[in-house]
N, C-alpha and C positions, 0 to 999 in steps of 0.2 A: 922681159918675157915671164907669163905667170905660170903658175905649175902644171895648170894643162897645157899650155904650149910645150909647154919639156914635157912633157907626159908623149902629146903627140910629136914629136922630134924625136926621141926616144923609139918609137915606137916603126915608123918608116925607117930611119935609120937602120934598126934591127933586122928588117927585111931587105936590106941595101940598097936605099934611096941617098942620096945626096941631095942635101939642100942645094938649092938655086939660088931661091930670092925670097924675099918678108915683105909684103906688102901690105895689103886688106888682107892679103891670103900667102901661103906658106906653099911656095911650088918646090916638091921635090922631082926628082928622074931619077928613073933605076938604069943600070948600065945595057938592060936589052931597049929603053928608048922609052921605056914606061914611062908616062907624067903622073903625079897627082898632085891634088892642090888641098888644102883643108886652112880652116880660119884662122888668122893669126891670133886671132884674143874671142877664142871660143864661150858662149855664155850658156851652154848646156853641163849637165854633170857629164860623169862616167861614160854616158848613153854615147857620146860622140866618138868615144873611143874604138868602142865597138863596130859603128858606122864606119870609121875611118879602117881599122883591120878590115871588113869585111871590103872597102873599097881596095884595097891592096891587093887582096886577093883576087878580085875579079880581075886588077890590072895586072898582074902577072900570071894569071891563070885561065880567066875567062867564067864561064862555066863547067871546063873538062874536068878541075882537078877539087877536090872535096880532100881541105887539109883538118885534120884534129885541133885540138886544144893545144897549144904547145909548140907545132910545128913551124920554122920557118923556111924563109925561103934558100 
């Protein structure tokens, strides 16, 4: 696993995802039934990471909730 995979592992986790599985892609679930999935050996910088919160957020949130910098779930 390369550092952005543990960056992004790190990162869902924090927001309380469980990893699933490693395949092509990294399926986590959050305990309300949320899935998300993101690349197992990502070849973008930084930029993914952000894609990847800003995915999190919509799967726990949707559109209703508008979180800060810092905030989690």
């Amino acid at each position: 696993m390369n550092k952005l995979s543990r960056d992004y592992k790190r990162l869902a986790e924090g927001y309380g995802f469980v990893l699933i599985r490693t395949r092509k892609h990294a399926i986590f679930r959050h305990k309300n039934g949320a899935i998300l999935s993101c690349p197992s050996s990502p070849s973008d910088s930084r930029r993914g990471l952000r894609n990847l919160e800003r995915d999190i957020r919509y799967a726990l949130y949707g559109n209703n909730k508008v979180l800060q910098p810092g905030d989690r779930a």
